[in-house]
C-alpha positions as CSV (number, residue, x, y, z in Angstrom):
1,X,-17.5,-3.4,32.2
2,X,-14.0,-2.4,30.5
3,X,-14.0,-1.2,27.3
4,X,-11.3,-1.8,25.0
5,X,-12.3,0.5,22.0
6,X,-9.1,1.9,20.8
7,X,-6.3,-0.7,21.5
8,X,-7.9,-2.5,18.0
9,X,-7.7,0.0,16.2
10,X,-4.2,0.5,17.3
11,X,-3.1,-3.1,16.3
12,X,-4.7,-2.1,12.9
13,X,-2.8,0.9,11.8
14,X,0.7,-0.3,13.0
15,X,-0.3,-3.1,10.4
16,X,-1.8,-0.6,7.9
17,X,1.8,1.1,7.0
18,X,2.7,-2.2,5.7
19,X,2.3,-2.9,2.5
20,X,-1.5,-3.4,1.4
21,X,-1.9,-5.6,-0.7
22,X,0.4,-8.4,-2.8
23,X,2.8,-7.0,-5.6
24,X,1.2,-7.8,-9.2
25,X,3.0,-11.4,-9.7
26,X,3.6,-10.7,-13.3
27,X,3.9,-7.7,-16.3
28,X,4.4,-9.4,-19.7
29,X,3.8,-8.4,-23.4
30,X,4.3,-9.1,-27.1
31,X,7.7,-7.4,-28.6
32,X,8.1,-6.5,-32.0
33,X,12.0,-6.8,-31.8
34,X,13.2,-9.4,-29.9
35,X,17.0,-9.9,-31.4
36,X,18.0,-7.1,-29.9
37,X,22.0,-7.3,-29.4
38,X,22.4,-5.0,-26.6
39,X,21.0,-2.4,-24.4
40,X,23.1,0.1,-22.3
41,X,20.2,2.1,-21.5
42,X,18.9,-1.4,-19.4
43,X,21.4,-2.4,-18.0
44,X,21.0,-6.0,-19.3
45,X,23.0,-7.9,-21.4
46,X,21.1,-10.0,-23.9
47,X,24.5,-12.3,-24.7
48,X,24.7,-13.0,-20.7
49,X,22.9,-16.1,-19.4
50,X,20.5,-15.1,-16.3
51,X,19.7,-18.3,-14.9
52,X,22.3,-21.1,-14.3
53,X,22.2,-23.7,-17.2
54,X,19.5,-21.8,-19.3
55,X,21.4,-19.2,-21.1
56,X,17.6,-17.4,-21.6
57,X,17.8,-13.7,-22.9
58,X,14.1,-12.9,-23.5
59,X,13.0,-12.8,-19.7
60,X,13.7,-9.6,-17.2
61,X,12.4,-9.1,-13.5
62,X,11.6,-6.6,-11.7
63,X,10.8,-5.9,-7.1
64,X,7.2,-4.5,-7.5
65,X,7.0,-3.8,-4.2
66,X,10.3,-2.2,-4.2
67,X,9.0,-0.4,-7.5
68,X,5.8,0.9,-6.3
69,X,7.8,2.1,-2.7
70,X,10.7,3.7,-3.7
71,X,8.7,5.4,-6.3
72,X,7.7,9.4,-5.9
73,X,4.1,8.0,-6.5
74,X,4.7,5.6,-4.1
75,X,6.3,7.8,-1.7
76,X,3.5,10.6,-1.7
77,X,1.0,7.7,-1.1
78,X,2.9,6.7,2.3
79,X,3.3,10.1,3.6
80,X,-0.7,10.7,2.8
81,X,-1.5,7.7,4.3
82,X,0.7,8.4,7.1
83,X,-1.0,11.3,8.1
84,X,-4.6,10.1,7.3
85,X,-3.5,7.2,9.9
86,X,-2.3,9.9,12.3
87,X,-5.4,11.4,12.9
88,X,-7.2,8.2,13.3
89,X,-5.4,7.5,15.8
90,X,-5.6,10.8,17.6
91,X,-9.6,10.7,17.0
92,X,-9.4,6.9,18.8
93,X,-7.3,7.8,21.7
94,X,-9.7,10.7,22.5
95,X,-12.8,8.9,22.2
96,X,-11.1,6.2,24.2
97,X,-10.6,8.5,26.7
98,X,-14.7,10.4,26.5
99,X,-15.7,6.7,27.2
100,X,-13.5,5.7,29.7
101,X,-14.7,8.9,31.4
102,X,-18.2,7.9,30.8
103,X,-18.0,4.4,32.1
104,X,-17.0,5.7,35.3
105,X,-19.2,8.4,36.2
106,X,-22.1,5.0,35.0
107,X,-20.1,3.0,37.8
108,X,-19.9,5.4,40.0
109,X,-23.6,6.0,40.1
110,X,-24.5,2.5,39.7
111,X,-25.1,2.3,43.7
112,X,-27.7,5.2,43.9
113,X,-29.5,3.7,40.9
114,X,-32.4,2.0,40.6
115,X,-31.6,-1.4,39.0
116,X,-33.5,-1.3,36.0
117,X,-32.8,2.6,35.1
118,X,-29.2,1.9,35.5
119,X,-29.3,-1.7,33.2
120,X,-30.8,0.3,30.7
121,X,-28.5,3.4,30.8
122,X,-25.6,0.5,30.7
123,X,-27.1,-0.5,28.0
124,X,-27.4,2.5,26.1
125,X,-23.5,3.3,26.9
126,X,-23.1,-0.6,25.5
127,X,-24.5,0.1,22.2
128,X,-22.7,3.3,22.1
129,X,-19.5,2.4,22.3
130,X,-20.1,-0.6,19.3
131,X,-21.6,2.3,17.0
132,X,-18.1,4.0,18.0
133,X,-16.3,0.7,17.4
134,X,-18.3,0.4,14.0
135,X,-17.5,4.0,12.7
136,X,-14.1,4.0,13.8
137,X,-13.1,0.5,11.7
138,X,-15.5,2.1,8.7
139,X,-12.6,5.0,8.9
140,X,-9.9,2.7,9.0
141,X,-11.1,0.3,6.0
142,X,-11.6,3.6,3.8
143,X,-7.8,4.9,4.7
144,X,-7.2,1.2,3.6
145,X,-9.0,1.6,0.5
146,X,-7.2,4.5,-0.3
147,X,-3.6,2.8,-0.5
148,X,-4.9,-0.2,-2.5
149,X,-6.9,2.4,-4.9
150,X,-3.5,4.2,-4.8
151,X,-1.7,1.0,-6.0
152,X,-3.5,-0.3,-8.6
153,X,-3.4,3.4,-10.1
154,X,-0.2,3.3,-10.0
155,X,0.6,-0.1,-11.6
156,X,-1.8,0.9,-14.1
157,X,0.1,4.2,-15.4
158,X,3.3,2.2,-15.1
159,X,2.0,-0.5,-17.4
160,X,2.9,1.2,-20.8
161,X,6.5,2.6,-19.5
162,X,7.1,-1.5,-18.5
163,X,6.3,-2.4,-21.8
164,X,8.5,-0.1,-23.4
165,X,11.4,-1.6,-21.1
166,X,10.5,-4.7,-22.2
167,X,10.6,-3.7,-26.3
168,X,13.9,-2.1,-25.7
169,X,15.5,-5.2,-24.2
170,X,14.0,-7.7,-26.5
171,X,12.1,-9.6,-23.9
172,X,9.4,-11.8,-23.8
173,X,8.0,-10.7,-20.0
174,X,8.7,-9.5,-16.9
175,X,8.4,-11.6,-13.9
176,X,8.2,-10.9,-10.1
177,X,12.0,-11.5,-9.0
178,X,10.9,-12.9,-6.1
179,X,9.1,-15.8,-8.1
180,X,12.3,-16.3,-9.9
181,X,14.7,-19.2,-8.4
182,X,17.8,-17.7,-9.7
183,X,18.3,-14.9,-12.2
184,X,21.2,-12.4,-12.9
185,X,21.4,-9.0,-11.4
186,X,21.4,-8.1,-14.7
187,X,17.8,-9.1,-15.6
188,X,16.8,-6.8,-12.8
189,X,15.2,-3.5,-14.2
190,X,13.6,-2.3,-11.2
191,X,16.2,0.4,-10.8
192,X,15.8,1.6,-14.4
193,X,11.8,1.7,-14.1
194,X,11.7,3.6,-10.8
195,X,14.0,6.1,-13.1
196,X,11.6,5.7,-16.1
197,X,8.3,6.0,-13.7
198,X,9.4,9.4,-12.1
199,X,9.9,11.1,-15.1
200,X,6.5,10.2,-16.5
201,X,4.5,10.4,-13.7
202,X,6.2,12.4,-10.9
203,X,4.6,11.7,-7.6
204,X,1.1,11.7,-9.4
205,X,-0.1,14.8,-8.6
206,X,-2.0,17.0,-11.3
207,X,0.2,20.1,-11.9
208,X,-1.1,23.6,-10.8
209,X,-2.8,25.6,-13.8
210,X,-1.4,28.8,-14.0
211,X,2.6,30.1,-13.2
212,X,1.8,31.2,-9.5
C-alpha cells in the first residue's frame, strides 16, 4: 500500500500562486461631467478616437489583474500568501515522510502478524492518513480563501478612487482591456490607478498607534 499524501498537495500550491480568482470584468459609474476637454493628470485624450472607426471618448480600460498585482496591496497579499504556502508545504513533506516511516515498519511486521490484527492496524493507518489528507486540503482551501478575501477587499476600497478616475476623464465606464477588441493605449488607466491606489491605501495594513 503506497501512499501518496503530499504530492497533491504539491500540485495544489504550485497552482495556488496563480492568480485566484477571475479579474472583476467590469467598473462603471454615472459622471456628472462628461464634456471634459482634456485630462493630463489621465493620460487620456478625450479628442483622440480609441477604437478604430468609433471615434468614442466616454469609455476607459483598465488590466485588473495587472492592477490588483502590481499593487502594494496586492503585493503584501503575495508575499503573505507566499509564506502561508511555505509552511504548508514544509508541514506536508514532514508528514509525508512520519507516514512513509509508518507504512514500513506496518509492512515490515506484516509477516509476524496475525492476519486479522494486522488488517485492522492497516486499517487504522488507512483511515489515518485520509484524516491527514482531509486536514491538510482544509489548510490549503483556507490559505485560498485568504487571497480571494484579500481580493475582493481590495477591489472594494479601490471602487471609489475608480470612480473618481472615471469623473475626471469624463467617462461613461471602465471595461476590462482584455474584453476590449481594440482600444488606444491611451484609454488605458491602469498605470494611473496603481499610482492613485498606493497613495490611498498603501499595502493595506492598519498603521501602528503611537510614534515608536
Amino acid at each position: 500500500m503506497k501512499m501518496a499524501v503530499d504530492t497533491r498537495h504539491m500540485r495544489a500550491l504550485a497552482g495556488w500562486l496563480a492568480p485566484f480568482v477571475c479579474a472583476v470584468a467590469t467598473v462603471s459609474g454615472t459622471v456628472a461631467n462628461a464634456q471634459s476637454p482634456g485630462l493630463p493628470g489621465v493620460g487620456f485624450s478625450m479628442g483622440e478616437p480609441y477604437q478604430l472607426g468609433a471615434p468614442q471618448t466616454g469609455l476607459l480600460t483598465i488590466q485588473s489583474d495587472r492592477l490588483y498585482a502590481e499593487s502594494a496591496f496586492g503585493k503584501r497579499i503575495a508575499r503573505e500568501l507566499e509564506a502561508e504556502g511555505a509552511v504548508l508545504t514544509a508541514e506536508n513533506r514532514r508528514i509525508e515522510a512520519e507516514l512513509r516511516a509508518e507504512e514500513l515498519d506496518l509492512t515490515a511486521r506484516r509477516t509476524e502478524m496475525d492476519p486479522a490484527a494486522f488488517r485492522a492496524l492497516a486499517d487504522a493507518f488507512d483511515e489515518k492518513v485520509q484524516e491527514t489528507r482531509r486536514s491538510q486540503d482544509r489548510k490549503l482551501r483556507e490559505i485560498n480563501q485568504m487571497g480571494e478575501d484579500a481580493r475582493r477587499e481590495f477591489f472594494a476600497a479601490s471602487l471609489p478612487i475608480l470612480q473618481q478616475i472615471m469623473r475626471e476623464a469624463g467617462a461613461g465606464a471602465i471595461l476590462e482591456h482584455a474584453s476590449v477588441f481594440l482600444s488606444s493605449d491611451a484609454s488605458d488607466v491602469t498605470d494611473l490607478a496603481i499610482a492613485r491606489i498606493n497613495d490611498v491605501l498603501g499595502d493595506g495594513t492598519a498603521p501602528e498607534d503611537g510614534n515608536e
